[in-house]
C-alpha atoms as a printed R data frame, in Angstrom:
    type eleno elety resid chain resno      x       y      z
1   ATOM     1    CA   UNK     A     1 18.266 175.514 61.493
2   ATOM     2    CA   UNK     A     2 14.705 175.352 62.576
3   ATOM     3    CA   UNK     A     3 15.230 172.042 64.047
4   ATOM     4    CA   UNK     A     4 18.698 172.743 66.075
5   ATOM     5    CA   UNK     A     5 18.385 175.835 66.572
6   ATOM     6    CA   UNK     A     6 14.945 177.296 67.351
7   ATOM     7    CA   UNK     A     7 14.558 179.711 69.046
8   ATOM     8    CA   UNK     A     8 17.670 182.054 67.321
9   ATOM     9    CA   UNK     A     9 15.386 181.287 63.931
10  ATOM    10    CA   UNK     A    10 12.173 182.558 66.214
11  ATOM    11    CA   UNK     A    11 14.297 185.791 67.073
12  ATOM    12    CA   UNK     A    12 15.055 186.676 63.362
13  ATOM    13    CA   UNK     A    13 12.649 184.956 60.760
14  ATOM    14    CA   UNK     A    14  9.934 188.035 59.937
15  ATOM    15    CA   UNK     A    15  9.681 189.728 63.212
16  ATOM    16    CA   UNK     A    16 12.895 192.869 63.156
17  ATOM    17    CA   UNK     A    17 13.328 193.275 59.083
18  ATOM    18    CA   UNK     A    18 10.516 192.006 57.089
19  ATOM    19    CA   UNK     A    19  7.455 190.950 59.385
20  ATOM    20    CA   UNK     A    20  4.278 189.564 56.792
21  ATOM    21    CA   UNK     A    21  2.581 192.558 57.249
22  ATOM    22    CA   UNK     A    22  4.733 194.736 55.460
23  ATOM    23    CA   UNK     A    23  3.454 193.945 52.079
24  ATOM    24    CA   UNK     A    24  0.999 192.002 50.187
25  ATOM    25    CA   UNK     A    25  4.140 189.947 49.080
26  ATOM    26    CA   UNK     A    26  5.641 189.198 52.541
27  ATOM    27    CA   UNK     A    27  2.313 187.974 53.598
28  ATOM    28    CA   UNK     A    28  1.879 185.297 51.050
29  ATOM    29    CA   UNK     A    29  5.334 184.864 51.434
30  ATOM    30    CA   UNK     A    30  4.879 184.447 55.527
31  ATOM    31    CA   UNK     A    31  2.244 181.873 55.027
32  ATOM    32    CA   UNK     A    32  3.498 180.139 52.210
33  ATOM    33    CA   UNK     A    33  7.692 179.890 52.453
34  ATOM    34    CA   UNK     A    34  9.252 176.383 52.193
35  ATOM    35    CA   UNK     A    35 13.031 176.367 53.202
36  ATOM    36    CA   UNK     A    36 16.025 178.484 51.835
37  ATOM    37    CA   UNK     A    37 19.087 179.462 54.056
38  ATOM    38    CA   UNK     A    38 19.935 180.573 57.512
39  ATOM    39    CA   UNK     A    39 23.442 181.980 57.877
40  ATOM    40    CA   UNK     A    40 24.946 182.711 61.602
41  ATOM    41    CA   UNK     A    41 28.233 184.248 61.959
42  ATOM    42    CA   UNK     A    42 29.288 184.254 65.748
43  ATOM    43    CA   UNK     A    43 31.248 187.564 67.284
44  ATOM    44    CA   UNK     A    44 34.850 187.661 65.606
45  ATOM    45    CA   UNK     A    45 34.328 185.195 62.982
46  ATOM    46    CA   UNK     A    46 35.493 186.461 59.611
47  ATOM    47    CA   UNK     A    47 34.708 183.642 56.912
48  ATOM    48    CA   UNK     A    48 37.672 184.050 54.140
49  ATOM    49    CA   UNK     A    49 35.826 182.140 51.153
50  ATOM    50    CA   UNK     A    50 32.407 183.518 49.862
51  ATOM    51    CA   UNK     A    51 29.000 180.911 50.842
52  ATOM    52    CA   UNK     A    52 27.404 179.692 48.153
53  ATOM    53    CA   UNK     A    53 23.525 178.928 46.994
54  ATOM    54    CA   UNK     A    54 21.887 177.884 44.431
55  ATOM    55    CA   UNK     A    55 18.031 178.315 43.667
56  ATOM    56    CA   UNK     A    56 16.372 176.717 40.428
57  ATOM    57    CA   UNK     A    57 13.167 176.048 39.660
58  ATOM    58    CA   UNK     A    58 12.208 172.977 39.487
59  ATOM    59    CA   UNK     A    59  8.479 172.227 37.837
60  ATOM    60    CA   UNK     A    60  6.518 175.160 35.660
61  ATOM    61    CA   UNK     A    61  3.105 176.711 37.513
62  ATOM    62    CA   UNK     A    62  5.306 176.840 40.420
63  ATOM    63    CA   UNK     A    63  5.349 179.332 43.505
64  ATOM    64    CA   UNK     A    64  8.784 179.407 45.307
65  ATOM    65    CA   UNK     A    65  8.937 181.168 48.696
66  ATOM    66    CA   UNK     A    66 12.435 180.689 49.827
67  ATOM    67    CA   UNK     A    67 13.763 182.643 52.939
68  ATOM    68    CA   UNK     A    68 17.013 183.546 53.688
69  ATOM    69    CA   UNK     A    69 18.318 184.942 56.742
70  ATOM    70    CA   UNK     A    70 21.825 186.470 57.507
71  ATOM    71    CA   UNK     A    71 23.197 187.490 60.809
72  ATOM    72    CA   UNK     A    72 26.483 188.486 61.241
73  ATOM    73    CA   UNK     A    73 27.298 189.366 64.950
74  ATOM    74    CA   UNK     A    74 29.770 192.221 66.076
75  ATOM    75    CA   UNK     A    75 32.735 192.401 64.286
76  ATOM    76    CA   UNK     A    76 32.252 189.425 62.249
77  ATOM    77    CA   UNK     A    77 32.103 189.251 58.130
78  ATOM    78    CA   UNK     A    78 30.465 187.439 55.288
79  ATOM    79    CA   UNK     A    79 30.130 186.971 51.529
80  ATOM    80    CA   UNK     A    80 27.382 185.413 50.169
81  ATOM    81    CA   UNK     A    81 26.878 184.650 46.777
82  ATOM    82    CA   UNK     A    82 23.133 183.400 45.625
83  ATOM    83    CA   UNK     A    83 22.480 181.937 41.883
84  ATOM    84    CA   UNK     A    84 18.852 181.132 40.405
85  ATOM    85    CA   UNK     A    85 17.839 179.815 37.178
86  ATOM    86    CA   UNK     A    86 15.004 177.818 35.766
87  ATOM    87    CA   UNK     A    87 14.082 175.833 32.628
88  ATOM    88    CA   UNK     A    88 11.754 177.535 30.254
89  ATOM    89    CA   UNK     A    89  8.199 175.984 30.951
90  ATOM    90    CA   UNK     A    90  4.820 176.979 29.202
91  ATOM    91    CA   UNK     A    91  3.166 177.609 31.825
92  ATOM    92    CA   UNK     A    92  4.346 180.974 34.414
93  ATOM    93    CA   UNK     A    93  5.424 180.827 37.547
94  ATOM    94    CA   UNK     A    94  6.098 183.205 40.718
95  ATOM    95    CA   UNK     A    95  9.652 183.126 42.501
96  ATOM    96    CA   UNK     A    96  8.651 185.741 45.655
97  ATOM    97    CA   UNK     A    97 11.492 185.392 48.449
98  ATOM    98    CA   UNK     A    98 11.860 187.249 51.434
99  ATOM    99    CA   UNK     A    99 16.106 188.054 52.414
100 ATOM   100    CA   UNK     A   100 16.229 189.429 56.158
101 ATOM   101    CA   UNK     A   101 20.053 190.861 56.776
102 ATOM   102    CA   UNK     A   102 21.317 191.570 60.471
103 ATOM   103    CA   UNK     A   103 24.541 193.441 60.199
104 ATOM   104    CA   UNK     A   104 25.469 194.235 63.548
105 ATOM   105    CA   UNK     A   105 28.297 196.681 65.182
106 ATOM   106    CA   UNK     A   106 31.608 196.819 63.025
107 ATOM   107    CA   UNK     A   107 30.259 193.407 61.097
108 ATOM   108    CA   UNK     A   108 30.397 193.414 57.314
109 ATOM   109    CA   UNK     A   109 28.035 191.498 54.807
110 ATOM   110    CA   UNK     A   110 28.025 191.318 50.912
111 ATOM   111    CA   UNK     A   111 25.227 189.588 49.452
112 ATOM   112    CA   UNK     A   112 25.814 188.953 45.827
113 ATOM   113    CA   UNK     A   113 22.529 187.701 43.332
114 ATOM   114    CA   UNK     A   114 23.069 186.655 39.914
115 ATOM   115    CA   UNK     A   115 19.244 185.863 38.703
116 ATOM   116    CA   UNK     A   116 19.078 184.049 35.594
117 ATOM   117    CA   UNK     A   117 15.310 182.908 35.771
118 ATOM   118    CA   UNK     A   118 13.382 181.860 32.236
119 ATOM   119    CA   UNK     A   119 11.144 184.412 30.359
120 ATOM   120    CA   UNK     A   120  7.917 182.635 31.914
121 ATOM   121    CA   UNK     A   121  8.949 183.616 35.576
122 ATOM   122    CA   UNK     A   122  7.231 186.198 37.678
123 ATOM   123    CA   UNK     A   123 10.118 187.351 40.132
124 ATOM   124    CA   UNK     A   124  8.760 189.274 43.180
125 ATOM   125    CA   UNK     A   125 11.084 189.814 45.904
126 ATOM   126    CA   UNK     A   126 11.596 191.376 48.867
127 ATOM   127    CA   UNK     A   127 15.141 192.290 50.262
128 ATOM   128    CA   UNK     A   128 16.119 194.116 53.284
129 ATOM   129    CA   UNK     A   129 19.043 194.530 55.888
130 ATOM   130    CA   UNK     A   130 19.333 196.676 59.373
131 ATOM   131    CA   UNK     A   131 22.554 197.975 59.775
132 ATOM   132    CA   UNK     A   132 24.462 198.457 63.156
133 ATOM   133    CA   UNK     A   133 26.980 201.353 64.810
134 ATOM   134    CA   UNK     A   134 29.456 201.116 62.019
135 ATOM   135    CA   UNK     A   135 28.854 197.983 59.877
136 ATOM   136    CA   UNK     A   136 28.798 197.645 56.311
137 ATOM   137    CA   UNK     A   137 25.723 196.003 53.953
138 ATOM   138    CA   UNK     A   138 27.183 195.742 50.157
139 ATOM   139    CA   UNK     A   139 24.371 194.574 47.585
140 ATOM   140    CA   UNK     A   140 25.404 193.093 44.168
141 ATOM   141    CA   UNK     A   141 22.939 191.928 42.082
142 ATOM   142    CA   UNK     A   142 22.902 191.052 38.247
143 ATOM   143    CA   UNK     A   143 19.424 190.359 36.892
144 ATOM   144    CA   UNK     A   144 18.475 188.903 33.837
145 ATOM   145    CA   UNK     A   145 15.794 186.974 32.867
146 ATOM   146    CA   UNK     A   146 12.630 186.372 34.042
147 ATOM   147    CA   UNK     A   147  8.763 187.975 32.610
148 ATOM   148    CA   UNK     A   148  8.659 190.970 35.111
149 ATOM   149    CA   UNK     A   149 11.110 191.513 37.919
150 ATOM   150    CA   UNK     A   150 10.307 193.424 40.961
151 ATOM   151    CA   UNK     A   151 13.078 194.214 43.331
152 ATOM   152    CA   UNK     A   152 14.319 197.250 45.520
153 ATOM   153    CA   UNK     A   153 16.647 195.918 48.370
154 ATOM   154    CA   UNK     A   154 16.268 197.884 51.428
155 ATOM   155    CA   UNK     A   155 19.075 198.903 53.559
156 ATOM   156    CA   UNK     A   156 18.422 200.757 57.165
157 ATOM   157    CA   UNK     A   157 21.427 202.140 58.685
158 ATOM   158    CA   UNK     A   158 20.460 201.643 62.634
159 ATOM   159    CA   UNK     A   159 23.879 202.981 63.673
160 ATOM   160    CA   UNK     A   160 26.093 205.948 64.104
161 ATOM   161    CA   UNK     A   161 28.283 205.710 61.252
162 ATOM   162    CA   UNK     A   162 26.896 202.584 59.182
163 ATOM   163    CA   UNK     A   163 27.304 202.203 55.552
164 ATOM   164    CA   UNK     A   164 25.530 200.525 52.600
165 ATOM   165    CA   UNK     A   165 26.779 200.415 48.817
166 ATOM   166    CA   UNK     A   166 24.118 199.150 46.279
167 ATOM   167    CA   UNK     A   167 25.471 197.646 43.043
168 ATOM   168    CA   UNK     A   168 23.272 196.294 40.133
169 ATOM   169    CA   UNK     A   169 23.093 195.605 36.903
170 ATOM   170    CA   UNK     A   170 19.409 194.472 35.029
171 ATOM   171    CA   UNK     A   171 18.744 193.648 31.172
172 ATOM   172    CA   UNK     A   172 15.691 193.767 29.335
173 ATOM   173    CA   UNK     A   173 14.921 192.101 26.158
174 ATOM   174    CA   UNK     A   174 12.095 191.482 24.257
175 ATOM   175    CA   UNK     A   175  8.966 191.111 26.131
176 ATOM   176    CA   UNK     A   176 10.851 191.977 29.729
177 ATOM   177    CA   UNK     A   177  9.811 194.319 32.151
178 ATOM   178    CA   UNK     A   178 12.581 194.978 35.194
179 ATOM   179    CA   UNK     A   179 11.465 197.118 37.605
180 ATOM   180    CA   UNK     A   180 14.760 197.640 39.772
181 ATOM   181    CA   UNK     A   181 16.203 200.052 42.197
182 ATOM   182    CA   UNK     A   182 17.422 200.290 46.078
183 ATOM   183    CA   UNK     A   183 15.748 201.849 48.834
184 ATOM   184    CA   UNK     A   184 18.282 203.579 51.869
185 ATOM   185    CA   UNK     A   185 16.707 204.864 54.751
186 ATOM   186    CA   UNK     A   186 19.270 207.085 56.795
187 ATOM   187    CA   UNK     A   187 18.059 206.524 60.527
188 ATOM   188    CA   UNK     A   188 21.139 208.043 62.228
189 ATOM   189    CA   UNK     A   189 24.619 210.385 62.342
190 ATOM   190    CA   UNK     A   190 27.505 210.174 60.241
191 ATOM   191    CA   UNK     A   191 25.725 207.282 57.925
192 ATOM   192    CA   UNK     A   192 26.574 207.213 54.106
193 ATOM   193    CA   UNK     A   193 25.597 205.165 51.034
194 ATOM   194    CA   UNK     A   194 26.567 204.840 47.597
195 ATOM   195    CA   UNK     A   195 23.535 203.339 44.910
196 ATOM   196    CA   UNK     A   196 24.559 202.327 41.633
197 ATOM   197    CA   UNK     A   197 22.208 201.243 38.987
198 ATOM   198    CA   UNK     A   198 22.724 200.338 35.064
199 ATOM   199    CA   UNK     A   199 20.528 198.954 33.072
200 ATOM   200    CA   UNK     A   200 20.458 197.291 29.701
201 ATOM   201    CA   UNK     A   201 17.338 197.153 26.930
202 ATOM   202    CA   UNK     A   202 16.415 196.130 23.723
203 ATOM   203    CA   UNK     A   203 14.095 194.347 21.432
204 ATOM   204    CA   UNK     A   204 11.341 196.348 23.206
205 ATOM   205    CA   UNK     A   205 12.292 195.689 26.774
206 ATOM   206    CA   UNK     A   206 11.626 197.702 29.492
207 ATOM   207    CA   UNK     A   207 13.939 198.985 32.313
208 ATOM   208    CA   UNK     A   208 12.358 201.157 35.455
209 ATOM   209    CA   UNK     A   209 14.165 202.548 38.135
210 ATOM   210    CA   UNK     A   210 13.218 203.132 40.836
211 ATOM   211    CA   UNK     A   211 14.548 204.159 44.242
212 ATOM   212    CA   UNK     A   212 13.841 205.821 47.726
213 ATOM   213    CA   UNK     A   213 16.875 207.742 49.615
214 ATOM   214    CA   UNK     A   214 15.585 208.836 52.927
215 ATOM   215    CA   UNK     A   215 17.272 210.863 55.708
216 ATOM   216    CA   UNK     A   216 15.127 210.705 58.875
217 ATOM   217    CA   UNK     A   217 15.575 213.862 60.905
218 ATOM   218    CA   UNK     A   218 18.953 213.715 63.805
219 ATOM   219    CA   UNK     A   219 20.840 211.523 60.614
220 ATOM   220    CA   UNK     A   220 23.052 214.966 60.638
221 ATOM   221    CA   UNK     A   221 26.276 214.583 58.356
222 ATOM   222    CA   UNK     A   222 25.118 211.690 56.530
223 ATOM   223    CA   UNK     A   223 26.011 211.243 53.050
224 ATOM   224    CA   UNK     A   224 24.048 209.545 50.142
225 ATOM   225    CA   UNK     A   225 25.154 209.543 46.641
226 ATOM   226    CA   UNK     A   226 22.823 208.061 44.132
227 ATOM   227    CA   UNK     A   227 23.425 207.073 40.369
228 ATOM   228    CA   UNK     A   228 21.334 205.512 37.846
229 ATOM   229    CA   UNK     A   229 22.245 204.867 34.024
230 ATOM   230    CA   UNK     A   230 20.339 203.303 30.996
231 ATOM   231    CA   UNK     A   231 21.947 201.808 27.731
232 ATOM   232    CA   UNK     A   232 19.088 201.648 25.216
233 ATOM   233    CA   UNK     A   233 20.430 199.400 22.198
234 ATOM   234    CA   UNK     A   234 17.663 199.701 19.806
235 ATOM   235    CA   UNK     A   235 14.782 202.181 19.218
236 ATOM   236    CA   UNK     A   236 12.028 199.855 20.232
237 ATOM   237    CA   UNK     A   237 13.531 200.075 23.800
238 ATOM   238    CA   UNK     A   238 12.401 202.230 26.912
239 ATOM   239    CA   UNK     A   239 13.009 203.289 30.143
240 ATOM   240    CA   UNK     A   240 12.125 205.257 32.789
241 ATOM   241    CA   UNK     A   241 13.698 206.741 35.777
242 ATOM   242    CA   UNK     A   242 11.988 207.306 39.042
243 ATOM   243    CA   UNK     A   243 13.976 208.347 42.135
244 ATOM   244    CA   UNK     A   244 12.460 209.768 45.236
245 ATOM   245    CA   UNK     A   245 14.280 211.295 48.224
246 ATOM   246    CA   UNK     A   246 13.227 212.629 51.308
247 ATOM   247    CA   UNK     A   247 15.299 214.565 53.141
248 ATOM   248    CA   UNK     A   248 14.633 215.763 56.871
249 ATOM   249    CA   UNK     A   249 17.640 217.431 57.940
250 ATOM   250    CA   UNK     A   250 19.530 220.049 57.256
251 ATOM   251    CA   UNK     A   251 23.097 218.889 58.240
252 ATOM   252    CA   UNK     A   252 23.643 216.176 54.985
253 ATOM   253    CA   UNK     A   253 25.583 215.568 51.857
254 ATOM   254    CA   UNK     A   254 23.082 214.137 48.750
255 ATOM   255    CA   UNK     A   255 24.081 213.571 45.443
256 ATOM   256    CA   UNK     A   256 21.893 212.121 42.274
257 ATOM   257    CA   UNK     A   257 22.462 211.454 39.040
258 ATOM   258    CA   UNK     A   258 21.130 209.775 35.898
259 ATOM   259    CA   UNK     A   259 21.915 209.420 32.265
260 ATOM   260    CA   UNK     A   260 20.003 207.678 29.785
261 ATOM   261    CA   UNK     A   261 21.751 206.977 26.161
262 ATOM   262    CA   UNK     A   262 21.458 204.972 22.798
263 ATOM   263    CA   UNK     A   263 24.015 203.095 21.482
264 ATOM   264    CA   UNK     A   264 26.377 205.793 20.019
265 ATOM   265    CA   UNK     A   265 26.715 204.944 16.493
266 ATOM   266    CA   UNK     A   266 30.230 206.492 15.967
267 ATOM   267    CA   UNK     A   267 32.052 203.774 18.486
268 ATOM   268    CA   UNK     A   268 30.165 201.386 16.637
269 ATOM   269    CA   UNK     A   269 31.793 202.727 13.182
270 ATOM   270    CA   UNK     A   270 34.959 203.306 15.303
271 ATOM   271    CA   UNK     A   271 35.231 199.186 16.403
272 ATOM   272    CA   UNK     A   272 33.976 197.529 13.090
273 ATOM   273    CA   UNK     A   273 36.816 200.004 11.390
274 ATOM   274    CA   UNK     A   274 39.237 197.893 13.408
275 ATOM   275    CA   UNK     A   275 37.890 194.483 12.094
276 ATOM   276    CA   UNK     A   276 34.981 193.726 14.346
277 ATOM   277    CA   UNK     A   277 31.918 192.834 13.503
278 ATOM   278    CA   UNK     A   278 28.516 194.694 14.338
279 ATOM   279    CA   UNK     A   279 27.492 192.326 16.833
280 ATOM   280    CA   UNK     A   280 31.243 191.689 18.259
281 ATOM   281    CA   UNK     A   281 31.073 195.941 18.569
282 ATOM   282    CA   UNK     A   282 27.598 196.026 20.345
283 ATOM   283    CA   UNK     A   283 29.062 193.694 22.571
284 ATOM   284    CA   UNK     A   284 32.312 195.618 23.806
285 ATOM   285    CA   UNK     A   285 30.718 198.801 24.438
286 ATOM   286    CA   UNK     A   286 28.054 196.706 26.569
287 ATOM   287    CA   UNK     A   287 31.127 195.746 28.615
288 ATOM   288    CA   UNK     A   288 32.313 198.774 29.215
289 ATOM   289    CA   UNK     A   289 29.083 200.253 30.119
290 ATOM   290    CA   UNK     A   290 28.842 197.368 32.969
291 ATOM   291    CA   UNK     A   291 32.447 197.184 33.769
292 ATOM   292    CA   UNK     A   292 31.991 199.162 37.224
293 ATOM   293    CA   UNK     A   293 29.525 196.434 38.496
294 ATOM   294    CA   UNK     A   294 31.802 193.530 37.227
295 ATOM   295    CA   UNK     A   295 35.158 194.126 38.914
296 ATOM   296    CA   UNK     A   296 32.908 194.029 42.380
297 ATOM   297    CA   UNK     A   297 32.142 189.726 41.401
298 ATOM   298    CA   UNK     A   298 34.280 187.089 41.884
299 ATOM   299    CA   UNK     A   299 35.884 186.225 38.621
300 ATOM   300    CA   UNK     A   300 33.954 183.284 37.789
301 ATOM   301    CA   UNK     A   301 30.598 185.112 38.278
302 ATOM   302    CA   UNK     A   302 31.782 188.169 36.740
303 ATOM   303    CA   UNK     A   303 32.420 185.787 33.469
304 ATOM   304    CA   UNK     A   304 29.080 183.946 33.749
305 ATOM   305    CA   UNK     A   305 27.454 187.374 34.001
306 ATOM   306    CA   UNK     A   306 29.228 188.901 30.632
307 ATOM   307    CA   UNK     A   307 28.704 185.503 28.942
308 ATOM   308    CA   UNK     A   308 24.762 185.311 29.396
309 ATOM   309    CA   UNK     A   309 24.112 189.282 28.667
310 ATOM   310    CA   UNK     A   310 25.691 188.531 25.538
311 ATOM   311    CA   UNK     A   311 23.613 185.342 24.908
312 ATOM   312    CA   UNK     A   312 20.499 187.649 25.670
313 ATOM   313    CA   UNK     A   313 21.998 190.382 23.434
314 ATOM   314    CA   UNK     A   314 21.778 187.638 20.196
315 ATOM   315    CA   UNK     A   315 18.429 186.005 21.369
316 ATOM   316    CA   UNK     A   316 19.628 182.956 22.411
């Protein structure tokens, strides 16, 4: 893309959505990146099958920087799905990318991440879309994996009646800290979101929240609905919940709400008194919990998904 295409990657890459001087991150990010993917959907063009990536790393002590950049033009749509792993290495490594999203009037973009990086991985992101007059940014993200995860994908709707749905799911085992959330800024009328966060720990894992709805003022009849829940499967597990919202009109809907719960030991009883083992149990009511984030993946992810929380879930 840089090479055919030059100046439309000169328009996009860091200047509108994430320029190097937004954080500490971006910057190293900005001066550092090496390749990734540029997407361009013309005016019209509605691609039927989902795109598909795949990011692994490749050598331990290694920083990745890959950028990818999404622009779907007016009505025009898009599905992209993105998959990382890595070997498990001795030595850490960082994996900070930078994911700029142009949804532009009546377009539609899902951007799908299934992050399954090793426990010696650092994973620092930073993920953000602008949304136009009436287009729609869906976020689906499953992250496992990984030392400490850091990542809050930003969606600012632009537009008179744009929309943005955040879906994610994030699991924490022993000696993982996710720190995971969504960030919605509400920077015109008649825009609405949905946020949807569940998270998964054990073994002494950690799993954060943490989120930022904001209504700028003129954003009148805008509606934001925010939910966050937390499965804790073992006693030696935490997590914490920190949403912030600020609101600057009057004229707006807002919803939150969080629920944080142990395993319930009577479905446990409940499912081994119908044959099943402890771990087979642990497992079902796992995929229930998560069952609201799994019908939105394709089938094959949604079965990759199910099958590596439940490898996590035994320690392998």
């Amino acid at each position: 893309a840089v090479q055919k295409y030059p100046e439309l990657v000169k328009e996009y890459f860091m200047t509108k959505c994430v320029p190097p001087q937004d954080n500490k991150l971006s910057a190293l990010h900005g001066a550092l990146w090496s390749g990734g993917s540029f997407v361009y959907v013309p005016e019209g063009v509605k691609i039927a099958q989902p795109l598909q990536i795949y990011f692994i790393m490749a050598s331990e002590a290694e920083g990745q920087f890959e950028h990818t950049i999404i622009i779907a033009e007016p009505n025009s749509s898009v599905n992209y799905i993105e998959g990382c792993s890595a070997p498990r290495y001795s030595k850490a490594s960082i994996h900070s990318a930078v994911v700029e999203i142009f949804v532009k009037k009546n377009a539609r973009v899902r951007y799908t991440s299934v992050q399954n990086w090793s426990k010696d991985i650092y994973n620092l992101n930073t993920k953000r879309a602008i949304v136009g007059e009436r287009g729609i940014m869906e976020w689906v993200s499953g992250t496992l994996g990984s030392k400490s995860t850091m990542l809050y994908p930003c969606s600012i709707l632009s537009g008179k009646g744009a929309r943005a749905d955040h879906l994610s799911i994030a699991f924490a085992g022993s000696g993982q800290w996710k720190d995971t959330g969504a960030k919605v800024i509400h920077a015109a009328p008649e825009t609405s979101s949905t946020v949807r966060g569940k998270s998964i720990c054990m073994g002494g894992g950690i799993t954060t929240y943490r989120g930022l709805l904001q209504v700028n003022k003129g954003a009148i009849n805008s509606k934001a609905s925010v939910s966050c829940d937390a499965l804790m499967l073992d006693e030696t597990a935490k997590n914490n919940t920190f949403p912030t919202m600020k609101i600057n009109e009057e004229k707006v809907y807002v919803a939150h709400e969080a629920t944080v719960g142990k395993l319930s030991a009577e479905k446990l009883f409940y499912l081994m008194s119908r044959g099943l083992t402890e771990e087979q149990a642990m497992q079902m009511v796992v995929s229930g919990f998560i069952e609201p984030i799994m019908k939105e993946l394709p089938f094959e992810y949604a079965v990759e998904l199910n099958k590596l929380i439940q490898l996590e879930m035994t320690g392998s």
